[in-house]
Each structure stands twice: as structure tokens, then as C-alpha cells.
N, C-alpha and C positions, 0 to 999 in steps of 0.2 A: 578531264585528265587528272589522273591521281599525281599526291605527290611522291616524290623520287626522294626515300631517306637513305643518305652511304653511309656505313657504316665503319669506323675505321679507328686509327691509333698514330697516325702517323698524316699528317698537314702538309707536309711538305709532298708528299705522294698526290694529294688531288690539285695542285696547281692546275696541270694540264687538263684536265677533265673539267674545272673548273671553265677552263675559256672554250672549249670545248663545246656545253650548255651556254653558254653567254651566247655562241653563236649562232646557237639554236632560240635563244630567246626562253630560255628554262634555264631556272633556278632552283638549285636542287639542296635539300635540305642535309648538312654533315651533321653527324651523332658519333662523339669522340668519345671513345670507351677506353677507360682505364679502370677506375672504380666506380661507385654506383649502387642506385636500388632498381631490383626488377619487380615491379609492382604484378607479384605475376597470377593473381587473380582477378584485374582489372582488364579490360580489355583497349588493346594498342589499337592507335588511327589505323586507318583503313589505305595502305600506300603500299612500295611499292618498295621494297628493304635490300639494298645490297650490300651484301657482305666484301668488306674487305680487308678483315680482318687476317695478321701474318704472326707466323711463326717467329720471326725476331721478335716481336714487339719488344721481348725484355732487354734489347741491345739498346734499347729506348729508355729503358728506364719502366716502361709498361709490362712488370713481370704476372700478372695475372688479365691482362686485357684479354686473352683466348678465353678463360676462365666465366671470364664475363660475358663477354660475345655467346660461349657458349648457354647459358644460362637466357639469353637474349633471346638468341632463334631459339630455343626450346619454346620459351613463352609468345613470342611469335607465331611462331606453327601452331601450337596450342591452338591456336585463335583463326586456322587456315589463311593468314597473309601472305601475301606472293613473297621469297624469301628468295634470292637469286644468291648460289651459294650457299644452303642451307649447312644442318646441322650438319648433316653426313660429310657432306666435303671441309666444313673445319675440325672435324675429326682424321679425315685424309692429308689436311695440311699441317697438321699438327704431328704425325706419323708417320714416316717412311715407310714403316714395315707393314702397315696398312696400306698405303700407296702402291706397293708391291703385288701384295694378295690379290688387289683389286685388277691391276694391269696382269697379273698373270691370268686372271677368270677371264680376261680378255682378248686370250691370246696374242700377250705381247711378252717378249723377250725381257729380264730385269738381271742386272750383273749378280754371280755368285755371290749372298752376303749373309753373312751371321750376326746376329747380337749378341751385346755381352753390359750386364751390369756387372760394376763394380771391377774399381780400376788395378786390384789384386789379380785379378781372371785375364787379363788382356793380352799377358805375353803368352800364359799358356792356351789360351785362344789361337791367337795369331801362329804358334807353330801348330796347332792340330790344324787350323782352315790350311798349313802348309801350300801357301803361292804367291810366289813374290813376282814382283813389287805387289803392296796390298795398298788401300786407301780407308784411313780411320779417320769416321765424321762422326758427330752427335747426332740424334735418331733427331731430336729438335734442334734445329741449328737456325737458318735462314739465309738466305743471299750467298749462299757458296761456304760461309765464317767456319772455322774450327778445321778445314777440310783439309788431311796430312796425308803423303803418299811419304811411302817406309818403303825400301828395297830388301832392306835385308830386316833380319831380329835383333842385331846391335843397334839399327838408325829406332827404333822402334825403343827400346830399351835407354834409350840416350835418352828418348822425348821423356818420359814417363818420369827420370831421373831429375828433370828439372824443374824447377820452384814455378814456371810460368804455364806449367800445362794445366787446364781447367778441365774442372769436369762435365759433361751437357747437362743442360737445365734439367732434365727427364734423369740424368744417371744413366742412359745408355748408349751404348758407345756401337756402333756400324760396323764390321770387319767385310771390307768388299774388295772384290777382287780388279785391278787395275784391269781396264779398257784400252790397250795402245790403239789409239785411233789411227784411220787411213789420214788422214790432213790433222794439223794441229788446230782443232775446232771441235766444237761439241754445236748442236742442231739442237734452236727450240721454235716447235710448233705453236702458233698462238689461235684460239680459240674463242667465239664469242657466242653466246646461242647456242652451244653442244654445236657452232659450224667454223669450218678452219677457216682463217683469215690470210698467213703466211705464214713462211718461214724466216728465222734469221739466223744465221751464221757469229758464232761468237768465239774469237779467238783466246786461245784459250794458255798461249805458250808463258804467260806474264804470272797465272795461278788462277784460281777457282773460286773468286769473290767473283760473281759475273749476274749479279741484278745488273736488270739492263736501263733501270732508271736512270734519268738525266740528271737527277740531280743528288743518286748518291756519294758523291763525290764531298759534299754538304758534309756528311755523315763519317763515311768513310775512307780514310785519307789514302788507302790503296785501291779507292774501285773506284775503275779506268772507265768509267760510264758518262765524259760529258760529251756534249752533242756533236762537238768536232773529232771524236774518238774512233777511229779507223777499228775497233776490236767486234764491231756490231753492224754485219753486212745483211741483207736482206738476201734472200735466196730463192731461186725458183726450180732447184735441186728434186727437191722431193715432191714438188704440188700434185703429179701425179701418181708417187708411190703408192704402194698399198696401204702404208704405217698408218697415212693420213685418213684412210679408213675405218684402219681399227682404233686409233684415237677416237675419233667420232663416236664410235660405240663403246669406248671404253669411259666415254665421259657422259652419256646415255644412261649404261647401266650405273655409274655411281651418282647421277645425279646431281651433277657438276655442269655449269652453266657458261662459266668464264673461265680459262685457266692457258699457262704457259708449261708446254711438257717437254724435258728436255732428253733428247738422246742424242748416242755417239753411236757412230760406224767404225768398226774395225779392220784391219786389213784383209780381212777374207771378205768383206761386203754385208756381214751380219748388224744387224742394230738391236741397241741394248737401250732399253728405257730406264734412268734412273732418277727420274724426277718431277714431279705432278709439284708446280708453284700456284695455288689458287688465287693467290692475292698479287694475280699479275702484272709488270709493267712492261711500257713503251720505249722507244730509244726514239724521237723523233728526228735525232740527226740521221740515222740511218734512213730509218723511212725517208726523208727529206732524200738524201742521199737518190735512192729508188726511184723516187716521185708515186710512192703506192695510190692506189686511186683510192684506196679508203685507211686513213690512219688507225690506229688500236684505239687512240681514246675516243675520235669520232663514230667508229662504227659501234663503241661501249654506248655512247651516251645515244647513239640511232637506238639501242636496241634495249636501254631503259626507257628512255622514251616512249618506245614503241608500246613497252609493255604497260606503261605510263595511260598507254592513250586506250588499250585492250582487256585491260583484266579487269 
């Protein structure tokens, strides 16, 4: 069996993953990326590399960990190692509008949205996109952070006016069109293998910090994610929809192995995909909740293993 190297920025993320392998009796090797040398005409052990590398990292303090990562799997592949989550999909997580392009080749539905560098262009953006309520996020954000819904072009014009608005790490700023969903919930599909595992329901009336980690609470003093938290239901809503289809093939062609994708239903019944999270997490109170027959981080670590035991 090869080993199993995670790749990552954030510790407190493989806790559960962690006891996970213990219980399998594998011991998997972390490789913490922040800074670093990439020795990248030598060649790298012969294992088994999971990316799990995120687009916050620099909410961490980790402002160039992508940077690295990417630089990683490049020299990685170079060398043909199995890379789960390779380069293409942290280019996808690192992009929305990427994210986008990709799920539309896919035929999947993504909300009207414009980009806009530079935070001079924003109001006259926002009346040419002319549809309110709008919602303005950073193209890099992570975990829901930065994500503002504006009714009108005064609420908009108010944010902008004030000393605590920041600019996204990239400098470019999202102009999408609000979603009023059927139920106050946004649907995220979770995937392991390019194969759907479930659905979960995440309430969404509180605001849009919605990592479904357990333990970002740690981190972030308004995300509603511990384990006793009623916001993170498990769903059997969609298992035989279509979406869960073209997910599958949407995560196929981009060559995306692991990933949480979230969409919302509108009041006509239409689903809008606006979000591919590759560096996914679990809500085990939920699951616990469910009684699912196979947890997220268990069927993760079945299906490194697996490849552990196969490639």
C-alpha cells in the first residue's frame, strides 16, 4: 500500500479525518503548506497526494499557500503521481468565474454574474447589471466571508462609503444576481470519487458564512457550524434529481475528484449552481443526526485508501 500524503493549510480541518484512518489502522502522512521549497527537478515519493488545499487560507494568515500548492501539483504531475484534486481543480477553487465556465459546459444553470475590478467601477457596474436586490462577494473569498446582498444603489453606495469595507484578495469583486429561494436553505451536494454521497440542507436565514465544518466556530465567531447546530440537515430531497447527474459529469470533465457544490431552488422550481468548494468539509452532527450509513470523512479516507491499496 502506498502512502497517503494530505496536503493542506489548516490542522484543525483533519481532526476528523484524522480518527477516521486510526480507525482503519492507516496513518496518513500531513504536508502543511504555507511557505517552502519545491525541489522541482527531483523526483517526489511514489504516494498517493490529496489536495486540500482552500481558498481562505489567507483568513489564516496563509496568504500564498494556493500559490505554493500550486507550484506543488505542478511538480507532482510532472512526475505522473496520483494527485486527487489536482492542478485544474485549484485553479477552479481558487475562481469562481472559472467554476462558472466550467458548470456551464456542463450544462448546469449558474446565477447572472459580472465581474468588476476596481472598487471605482462598482456603482456604475451594479446600475448597468440594473437587478436588485444584487449580491457582491470576492471572486476569492471562502467559507461564505465578504458575501453582501444590496437592495437598492444607496445600500450599496453606503457599504463602499465606509472605512471597514475591504477589497478581495484577487481585487475582484462578483455582481450576482439574488436567488430568492423556495425554502430559506441553499442545497449542497457532496461528492467523493467524481460519486455523490448526499445531500445537506443548510439554513441559510442567519447569513452566508455556511462552511459546514465542525469546528469552524474555533475560527470564526459567527459560523453557526458546531455539532449540536440545527442549520446543517441531511436531505434525501434531491438523491434522485437530475442535477445529481450532471454534477457527476460536471466533476468528470473538470477533473475534480472530491468536492461540495452548492445550489439554490427558486420559487419557480429552477436550480442555480453557484458554487464548486473543493477543499470540502463534513458536519458530523448532522450526519449523526441522519444516522448516514457512510460519513464524508469515512467514505474520504475508504476512497484514499483505496487508491492507497490500487494505483
Amino acid at each position: 500500500m502506498k502512502e497517503i500524503v494530505i496536503i493542506h493549510e489548516n490542522d484543525e480541518w483533519l481532526v476528523p479525518l484524522r480518527a477516521e484512518f486510526k480507525q482503519r489502522g492507516v496513518t496518513a502522512t500531513e504536508w502543511f503548506l504555507d511557505e517552502g521549497v519545491v525541489p522541482f527537478t527531483e523526483s517526489p515519493a511514489d504516494a498517493i497526494y490529496y489536495n486540500r488545499m482552500s481558498a481562505s487560507s489567507h483568513t489564516r494568515g496563509h496568504r500564498f499557500a494556493p500559490e505554493l500548492t500550486k507550484a506543488v501539483l505542478t511538480w507532482l504531475q510532472s512526475f505522473q503521481r496520483t494527485v486527487v484534486n489536482n492542478t485544474q481543480t485549484l485553479a477552479l477553487e481558487v475562481c469562481k468565474l472559472s467554476q462558472y465556465a466550467a458548470l456551464q459546459r456542463a450544462g448546469l444553470q449558474v446565477p447572472k454574474t459580472h465581474a468588476v475590478v476596481g472598487e471605482q467601477h462598482l456603482v456604475a457596474a451594479a446600475q448597468a447589471f440594473n437587478q436588485w436586490p444584487l449580491i457582491v462577494k470576492p471572486n476569492r473569498g471562502g467559507k461564505g466571508l465578504g458575501v453582501q446582498r444590496f437592495d437598492n444603489l444607496q445600500e450599496l453606495q453606503d457599504y463602499l462609503a465606509r472605512a471597514d469595507s475591504e477589497t478581495p484578495l484577487d481585487g475582484t469583486w462578483l455582481l450576482q444576481e439574488y436567488i430568492a429561494p423556495q425554502q430559506p436553505f441553499i442545497t449542497r451536494a457532496e461528492f467523493i470519487g467524481q460519486q455523490f454521497l448526499y445531500t445537506v440542507q443548510v439554513n441559510t436565514e442567519d447569513g452566508f458564512e455556511l462552511c459546514p465544518a465542525d469546528n469552524c466556530s474555533i475560527e470564526e465567531r459567527f459560523c453557526p457550524t458546531d455539532q449540536s447546530s440545527e442549520k446543517f440537515t441531511i436531505s434525501h430531497h434531491f438523491d434522485d434529481h437530475p442535477i445529481i447527474g450532471k454534477l457527476e459529469a460536471f466533476l468528470r470533465q473538470s477533473n475534480i475528484d472530491v468536492a461540495g457544490i452548492e445550489f439554490i431552488e427558486n420559487a419557480e422550481g429552477e436550480l442555480f449552481v453557484y458554487d464548486v468548494n473543493t477543499n470540502t468539509n463534513y458536519n458530523q452532527g448532522a450526519e449523526q443526526r441522519a444516522e448516514v450509513p457512510a460519513t464524508g470523512m469515512g467514505a474520504l479516507a475508504d476512497y484514499l485508501i483505496g487508491l492507497a491499496k490500487t494505483s
